[in-house]
N, C-alpha and C positions, 0 to 999 in steps of 0.2 A: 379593225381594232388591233393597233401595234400594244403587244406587252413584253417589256422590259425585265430586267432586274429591281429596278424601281419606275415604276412609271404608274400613271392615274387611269385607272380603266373608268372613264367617262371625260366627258369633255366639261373644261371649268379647270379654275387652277384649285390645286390641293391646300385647304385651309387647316391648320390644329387649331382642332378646338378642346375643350375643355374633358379630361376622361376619369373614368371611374367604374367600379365592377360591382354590383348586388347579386348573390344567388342566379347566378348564372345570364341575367338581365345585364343589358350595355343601356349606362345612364354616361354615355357621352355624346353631347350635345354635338346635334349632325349637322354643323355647319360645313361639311364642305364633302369633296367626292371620300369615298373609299379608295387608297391608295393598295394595290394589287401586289407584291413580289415575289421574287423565287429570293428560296434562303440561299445564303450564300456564306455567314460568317459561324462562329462557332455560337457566339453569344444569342444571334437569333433562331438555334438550333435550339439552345438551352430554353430560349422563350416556349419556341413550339413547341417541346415537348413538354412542358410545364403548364400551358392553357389548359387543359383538363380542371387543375387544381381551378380554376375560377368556373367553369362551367359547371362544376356540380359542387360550390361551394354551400349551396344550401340543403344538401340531401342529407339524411339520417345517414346513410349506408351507399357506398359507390367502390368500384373498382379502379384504384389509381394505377395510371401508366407507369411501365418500367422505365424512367425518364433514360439512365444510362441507355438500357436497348435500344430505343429508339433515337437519340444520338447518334450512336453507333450504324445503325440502320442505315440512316440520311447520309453519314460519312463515310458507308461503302464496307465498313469494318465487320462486316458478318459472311457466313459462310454463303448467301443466297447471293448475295453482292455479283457473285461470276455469271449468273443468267437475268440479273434483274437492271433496266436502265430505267433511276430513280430522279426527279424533282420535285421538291419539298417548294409548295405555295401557302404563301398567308396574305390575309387582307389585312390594314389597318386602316383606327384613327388617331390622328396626332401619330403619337409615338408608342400607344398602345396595341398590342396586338389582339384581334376580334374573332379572327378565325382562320383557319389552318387546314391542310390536306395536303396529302404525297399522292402525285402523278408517279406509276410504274407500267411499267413494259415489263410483263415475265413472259421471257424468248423460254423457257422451259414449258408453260402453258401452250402459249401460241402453237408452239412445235408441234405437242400432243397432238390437240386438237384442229390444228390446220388452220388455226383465228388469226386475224389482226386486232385482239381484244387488248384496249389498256384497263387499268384498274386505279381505281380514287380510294385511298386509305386512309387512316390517320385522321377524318373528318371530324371536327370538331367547329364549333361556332355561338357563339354570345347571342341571345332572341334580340328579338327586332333590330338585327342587323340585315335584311331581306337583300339589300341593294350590294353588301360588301361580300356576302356569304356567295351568290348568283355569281358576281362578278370576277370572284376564286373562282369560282367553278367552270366556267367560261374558259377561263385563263388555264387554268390544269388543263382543261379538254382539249383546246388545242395546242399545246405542249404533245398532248397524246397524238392527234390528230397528223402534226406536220412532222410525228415520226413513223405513219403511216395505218394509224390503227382507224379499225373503221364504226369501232364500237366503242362503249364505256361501259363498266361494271363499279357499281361499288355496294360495298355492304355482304362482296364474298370474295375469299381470293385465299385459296389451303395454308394455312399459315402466320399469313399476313391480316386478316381480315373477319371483320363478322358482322352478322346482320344487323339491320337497326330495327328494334322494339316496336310492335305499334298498339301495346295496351299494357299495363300495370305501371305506368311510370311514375315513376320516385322509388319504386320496391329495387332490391337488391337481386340481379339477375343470376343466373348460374356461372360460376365461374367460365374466365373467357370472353360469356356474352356481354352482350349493349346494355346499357341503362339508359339510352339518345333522351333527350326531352324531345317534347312532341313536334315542335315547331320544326324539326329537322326535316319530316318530310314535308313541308309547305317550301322550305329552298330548295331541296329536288325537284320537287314539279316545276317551280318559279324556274329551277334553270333548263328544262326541256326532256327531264329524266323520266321513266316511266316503270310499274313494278316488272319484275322481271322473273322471279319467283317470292315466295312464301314457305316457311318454314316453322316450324313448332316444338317447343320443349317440352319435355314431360316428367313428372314428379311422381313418383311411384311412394307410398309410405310404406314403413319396415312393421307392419301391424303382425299379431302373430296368425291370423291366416295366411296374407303374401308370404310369409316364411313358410310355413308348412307346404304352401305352394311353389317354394322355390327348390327344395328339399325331394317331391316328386318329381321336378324337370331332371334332380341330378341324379337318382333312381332311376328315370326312363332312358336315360340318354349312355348308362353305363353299359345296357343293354345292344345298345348301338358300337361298341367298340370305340369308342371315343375317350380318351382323355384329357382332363382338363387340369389345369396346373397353372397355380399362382406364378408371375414372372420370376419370386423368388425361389420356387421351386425347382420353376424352368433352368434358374440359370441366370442373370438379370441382362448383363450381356447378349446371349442368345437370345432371349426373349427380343429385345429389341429389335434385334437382327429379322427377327421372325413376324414381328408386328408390321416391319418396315416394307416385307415381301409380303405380305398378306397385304394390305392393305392398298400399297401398289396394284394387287392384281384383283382386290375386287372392288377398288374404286378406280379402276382402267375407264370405263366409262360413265361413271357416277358424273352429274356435272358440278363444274366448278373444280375438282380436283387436277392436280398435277402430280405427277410420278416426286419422289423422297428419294434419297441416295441412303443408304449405309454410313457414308462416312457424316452423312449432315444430321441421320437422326441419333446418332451414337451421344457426338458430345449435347445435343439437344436436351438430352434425357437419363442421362450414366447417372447424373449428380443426383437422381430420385432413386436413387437404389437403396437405400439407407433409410429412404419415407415411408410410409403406410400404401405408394403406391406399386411398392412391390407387392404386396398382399392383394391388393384387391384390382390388379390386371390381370388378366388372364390369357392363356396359350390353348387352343385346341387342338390336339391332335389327331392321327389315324394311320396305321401300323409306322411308328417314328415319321410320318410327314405331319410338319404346322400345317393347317387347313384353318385356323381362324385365330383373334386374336382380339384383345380389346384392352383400351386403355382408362383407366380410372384414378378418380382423384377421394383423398378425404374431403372432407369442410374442413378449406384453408382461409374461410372466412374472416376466422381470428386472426389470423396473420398476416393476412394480406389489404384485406379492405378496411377502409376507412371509415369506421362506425362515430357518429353522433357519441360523444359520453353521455350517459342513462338510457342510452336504445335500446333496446332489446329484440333484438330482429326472432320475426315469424323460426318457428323450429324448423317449417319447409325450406324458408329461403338459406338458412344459417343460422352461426352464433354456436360451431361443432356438433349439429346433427343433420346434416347432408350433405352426402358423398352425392360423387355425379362421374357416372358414365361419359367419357367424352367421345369416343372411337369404339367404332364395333366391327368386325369385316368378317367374311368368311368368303373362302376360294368359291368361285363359280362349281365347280365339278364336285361339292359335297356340301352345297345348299341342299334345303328341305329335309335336314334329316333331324332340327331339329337345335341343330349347334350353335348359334346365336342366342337362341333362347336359354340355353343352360350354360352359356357363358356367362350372361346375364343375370343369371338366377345365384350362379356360385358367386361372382361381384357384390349383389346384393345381400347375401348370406354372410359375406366376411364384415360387408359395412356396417350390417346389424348388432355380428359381434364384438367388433371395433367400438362400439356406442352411440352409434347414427341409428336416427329415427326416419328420416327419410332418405329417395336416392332420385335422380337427377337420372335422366337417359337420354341418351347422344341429339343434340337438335338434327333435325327429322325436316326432311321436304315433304311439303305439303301433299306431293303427288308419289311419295313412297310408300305406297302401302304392304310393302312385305314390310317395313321397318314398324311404321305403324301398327299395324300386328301382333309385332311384335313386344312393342312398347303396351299396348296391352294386354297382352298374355301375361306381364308380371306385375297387372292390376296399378299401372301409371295413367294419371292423366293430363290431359296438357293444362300447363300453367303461363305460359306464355305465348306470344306470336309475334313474327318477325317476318321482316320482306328484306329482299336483295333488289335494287334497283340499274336500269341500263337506260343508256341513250345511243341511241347508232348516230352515226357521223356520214357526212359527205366527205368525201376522199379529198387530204388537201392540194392542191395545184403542186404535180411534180413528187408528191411522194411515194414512196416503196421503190422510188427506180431508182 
């Protein structure tokens, strides 16, 4: 199977037929193949980052794409651009576009880790388009393949990426995360993809026992010679600085992570100096060494997601009472003493007094249970679940060399 910049992934000639978009459903009539391409112009850059808005046009509550970023992204114009080799694929009918994903190669990942692993992003697709969504998929894959990768990931990638949901859908996920409709994982498997991990959020409420309980961690932990300090106290600058090397060294072999620069997480993150997220990140230290570090968010729900008018989203999920833990680390050589947990505890303490009723903690692999643990020591439970899915590859004729 030859694919083009334009060309028909199945054999028959390519017919338009008649299009149209309902609540994330394709009601155009499938009279002829799914036509396959890589982007290539600015206009059909604007489409694909734009497809979102049609796939969760019937949701109460959804997280829309930063359309600019992602633009940008596809056109090379970001700081990741220097380790990342990118192709933007979308399927259509007619002239409408049904579904979309970015083939990447991160030579920064690979490197770490020693992989030939490519990464599928940006994944998005119209239901009962089974035959157009597959035949993207296909197409990306060997894009990845015949640049030598012998693997495929998507659904994680530091950064870039995040898992796709596999229960509460329609509900308003944690900042960041997936809202996928279900059918997504039915084109994974349809295209040869299998799970590869699982992962889990968790919802901790700001009840006045968990307070009282977080209140002891930061009592026990004072004991320990430990200080802990909002980013704004740290310093906000430095803070970053210090999130960026912590997090590097104790997500060195966490999987799915890649090393962060300094210079890439500075402008990333400076502009929140001024938000509520200087308050409620946190620096751990030990005689003036950073040894942990964690980043947190308010409920930017109001502001960012796109609510139904007269919704009134759950207090757990949003609507300005859940903050949420995104990143948590602490150095290898001052684990167990307790620091993660009273980092956690002081984030939660500040969201509480901020006016957050609940808090959100970092999604969690299934198979981490010092994290686990941890997420219930400060009385969270899980509210969601999520998978990361892979397909390995056969090597294609003549590549890597």
């Amino acid at each position: 199977m030859v694919v083009s910049r334009r060309a028909v992934i199945s054999s028959g000639a390519y017919f338009e037929g008649t299009s149209g978009v309902a609540f994330g459903r394709s009601v155009i009539a499938h009279q002829g193949p799914p036509l396959v391409e890589q982007i290539s112009t600015r206009d059909a850059l604007e489409e694909f980052a734009r497809l979102p808005y049609q796939i969760y046009a019937g949701r109460d509550a959804w997280w829309p794409p930063d359309v600019q970023n992602e633009v940008d992204f596809l056109m090379r114009r970001t700081p990741s651009a220097a380790y990342l080799d990118i192709g933007g694929f979308c399927a259509r009918r007619g002239d409408r576009m049904i579904a979309r994903v970015s083939a990447v190669v991160n030579n920064r990942y690979n490197a770490h880790w020693n992989e030939r692993l490519g990464h599928l992003i940006h994944f998005e697709a119209l239901d009962d388009e089974d035959d157009a969504a597959v035949a993207m998929l296909d197409a990306a894959t060997e894009w990845l393949r015949a640049r030598g990768m012998t693997a495929v990931r998507s659904g994680f990638a530091a950064f870039l990426d995040y898992p796709y949901v596999i229960d509460n859908y329609g509900r308003l996920p944690s900042f960041l995360l997936r809202g996928n409709p279900a059918y997504y994982h039915r084109y994974f498997k349809d295209a040869g993809f299998e799970t590869e991990k699982g992962q889990l959020d968790y919802t901790a409420p700001l009840s006045s026992e968990n307070l009282a309980r977080y209140r002891g961690i930061l009592e026990a932990i004072r004991r320990e010679r430990v200080t802990i300090q909002s980013w704004r106290q740290y310093g906000f600058l430095a803070a970053i600085d210090g999130w960026t090397d912590v997090t590097n060294a104790a997500f060195a072999r966490h999987w799915g992570w890649n090393p962060v620069t300094r210079a890439e997480a500075r402008p990333m993150l400076m502009s929140l100096g001024d938000t509520a997220v200087a308050d409620l990140s946190m620096i751990a230290a030990t005689d003036g060494e950073v040894v942990g570090a964690v980043f947190s968010v308010p409920d930017w729900s109001t502001m960012l997601a796109r609510v139904r008018r007269g919704v009134k989203l759950d207090p757990e999920r949003g609507g300005g009472t859940r903050g949420a833990l995104i990143n948590i680390g602490v150095i290898e050589s001052a684990r167990g003493r307790g620091i993660a947990l009273a980092m956690t505890a002081r984030s939660f303490l500040t969201m509480a007094q901020q006016g957050m009723q609940y808090a959100g903690y970092t999604l969690v692999l299934d198979d981490n249970w010092a994290s686990r643990r941890t997420a219930e020591s400060v009385g969270a439970r899980i509210t969601d679940n999520f998978v990361t899915y892979r397909r390995h590859l056969q090597p294609a004729k003549g590549a890597g060399k």
